[in-house]
N, C-alpha and C positions, 0 to 999 in steps of 0.2 A: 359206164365203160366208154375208154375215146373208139370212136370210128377208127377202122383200119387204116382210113388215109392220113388219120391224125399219127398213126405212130409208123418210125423209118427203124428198119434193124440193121444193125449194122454186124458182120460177123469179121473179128481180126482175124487175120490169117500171115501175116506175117513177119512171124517169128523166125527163128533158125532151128528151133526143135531140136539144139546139139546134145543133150542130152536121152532125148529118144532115139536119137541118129537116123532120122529119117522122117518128113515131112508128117507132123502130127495128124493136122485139115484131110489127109490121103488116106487115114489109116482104116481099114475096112473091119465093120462090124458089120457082122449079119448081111456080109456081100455088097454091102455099100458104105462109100467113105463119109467118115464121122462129119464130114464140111454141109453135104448133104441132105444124110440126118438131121442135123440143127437147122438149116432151108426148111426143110418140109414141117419140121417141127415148129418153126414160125410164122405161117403162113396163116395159121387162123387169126394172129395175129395184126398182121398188115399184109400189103399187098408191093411193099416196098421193098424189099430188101438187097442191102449193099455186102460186097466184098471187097475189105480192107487188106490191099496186096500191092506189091509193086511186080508180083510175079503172074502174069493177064495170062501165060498157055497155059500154065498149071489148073486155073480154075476156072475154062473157057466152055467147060461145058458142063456147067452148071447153068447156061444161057444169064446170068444176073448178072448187074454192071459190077464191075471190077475197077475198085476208085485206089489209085497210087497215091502214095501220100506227096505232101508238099515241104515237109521237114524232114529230107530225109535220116535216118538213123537214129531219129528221135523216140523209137517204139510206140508202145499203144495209142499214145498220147496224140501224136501226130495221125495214125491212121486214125482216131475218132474227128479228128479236126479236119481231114480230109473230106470224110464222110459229109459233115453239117454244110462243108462250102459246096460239096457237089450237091446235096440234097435236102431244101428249106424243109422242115419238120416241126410242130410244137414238141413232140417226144421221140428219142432215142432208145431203142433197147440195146445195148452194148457186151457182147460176148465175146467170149475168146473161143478159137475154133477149137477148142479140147474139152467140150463141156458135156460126158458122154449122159450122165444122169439129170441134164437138165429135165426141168420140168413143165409145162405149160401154165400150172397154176402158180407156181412159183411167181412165173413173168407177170400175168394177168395182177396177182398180187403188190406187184412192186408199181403197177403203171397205176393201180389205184392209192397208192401210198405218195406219191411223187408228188398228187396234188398240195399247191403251200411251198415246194420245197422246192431248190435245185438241181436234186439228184435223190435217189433213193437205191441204197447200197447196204445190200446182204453181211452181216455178218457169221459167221458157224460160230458157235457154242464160246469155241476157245477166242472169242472176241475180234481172231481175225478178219479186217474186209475183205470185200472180192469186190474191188470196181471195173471188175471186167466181164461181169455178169448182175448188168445193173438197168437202170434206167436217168436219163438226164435229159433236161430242157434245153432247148436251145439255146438259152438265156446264158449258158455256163461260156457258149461263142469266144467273147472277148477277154475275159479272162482266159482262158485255154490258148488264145493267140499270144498275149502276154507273155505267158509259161515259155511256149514256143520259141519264142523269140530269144528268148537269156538262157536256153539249152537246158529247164526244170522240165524234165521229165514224168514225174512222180503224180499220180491220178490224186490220189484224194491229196499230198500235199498239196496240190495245185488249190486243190477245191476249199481246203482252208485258211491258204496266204489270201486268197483271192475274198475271202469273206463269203463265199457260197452257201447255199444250207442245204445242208445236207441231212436225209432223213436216214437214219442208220437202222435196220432192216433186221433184229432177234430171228430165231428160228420162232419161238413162239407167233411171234408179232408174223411172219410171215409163212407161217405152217409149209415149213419145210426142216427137211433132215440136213445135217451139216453133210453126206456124201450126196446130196443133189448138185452141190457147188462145187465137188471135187473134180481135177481136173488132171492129165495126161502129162507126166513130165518123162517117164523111164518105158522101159517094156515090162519092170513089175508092176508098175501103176497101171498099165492096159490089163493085166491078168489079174488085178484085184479089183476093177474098177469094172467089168464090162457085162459079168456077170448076167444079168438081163436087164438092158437098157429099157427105159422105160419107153412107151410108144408116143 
C-alpha cells in the first residue's frame, strides 16, 4: 500500500450544480456538508488533500488549500491539471464533490490497481466510467496539458488520444456496488441517494 505522502486527493468542486439549483459540495447530510464528509473520509488516505475551485470564500473553512484552475471554463479536466502543478504526487485520487456513498475501500482498491497503469477508473455494471472518482499518475501531466490546450475537455477521451493505459475498474474486480459511484445531480437524487451514508 503507498504511504500517505505518496498519494495527493484532490476533491472538484467546481461545478455550477444548475441542476440541483444550489451548491452541491454545501449540501448538508447529517449536519454537515457533503465537501467535508469526502475530507474526512480521505484522510486515512493521505495527508494531502486539495480543493479544486476558483470559488476560495465558499470553501475557506475547510482550512485545505483551495487550488483555481488555470484553464479557465475548461471543467474537471482543468481543475485536475490545476491540482498536479500546485502539488507534485506519484498518485492522485480524483472525485467530484457529490460522491455521497463513497467508499474507503473502494479508493484503497483502485490505488492498488493503478500499479502498471495510468489511471484506474471505476466502471458500474452498466459499463459506465466515472473518471471522477478514480485514481491517476502523474505521468498522465503532459498529456492532459495537450488536451488543455486545443479546448478537449473530455477525461477519459483525453486518456485514449493521448495513448494512456488506463486500468478499467468492474464492480467485481473492485468489490464495490454500482450506487457507491453514484452521484448528486437533482434534489431527487439527494433523497434517494442519502439514505445512510456510509462512514
Amino acid at each position: 500500500m503507498r504511504r500517505r505522502d505518496e498519494v495527493c486527493a484532490v476533491i472538484l468542486a467546481g461545478g455550477k450544480s444548475r441542476r440541483m439549483g444550489t451548491n452541491k459540495a454545501l449540501l448538508e447530510i447529517g449536519g454537515r456538508p457533503l465537501i467535508r464528509i469526502l475530507a474526512e473520509r480521505l484522510r486515512p488516505l493521505t495527508n494531502q488533500i486539495l480543493i479544486s475551485s476558483n470559488d476560495i470564500s465558499s470553501y475557506a473553512f475547510l482550512d485545505l488549500p483551495i487550488v483555481p484552475d488555470r484553464f479557465a471554463g475548461q471543467g474537471p479536466l482543468s481543475g485536475f491539471h490545476a491540482a498536479m502543478l500546485y502539488r507534485e504526487c506519484p498518485l492522485y485520487v480524483v472525485l467530484a464533490c457529490d460522491l455521497p456513498n463513497l467508499t474507503l475501500p473502494l479508493l484503497r482498491r483502485l490505488i492498488r490497481l493503478v500499479e502498471g497503469f495510468d489511471a484506474a477508473i471505476p466502471r458500474t455494471s452498466d459499463g459506465i466510467a466515472h473518471p471522477l472518482c478514480a485514481v491517476y499518475r502523474r505521468s498522465c501531466l503532459h498529456a492532459v496539458e495537450l488536451a488543455l490546450a486545443r479546448r478537449a475537455n473530455k477525461v477519459v477521451e483525453t486518456f485514449l488520444e493521448y495513448g494512456l493505459l488506463v486500468r478499467w475498474v468492474d464492480p467485481d474486480e473492485g468489490n464495490f456496488k454500482d450506487t457507491d459511484l453514484a452521484n448528486i445531480n437533482t434534489p431527487e437524487d439527494l433523497r434517494k441517494l442519502i439514505g445512510s451514508p456510509p462512514a
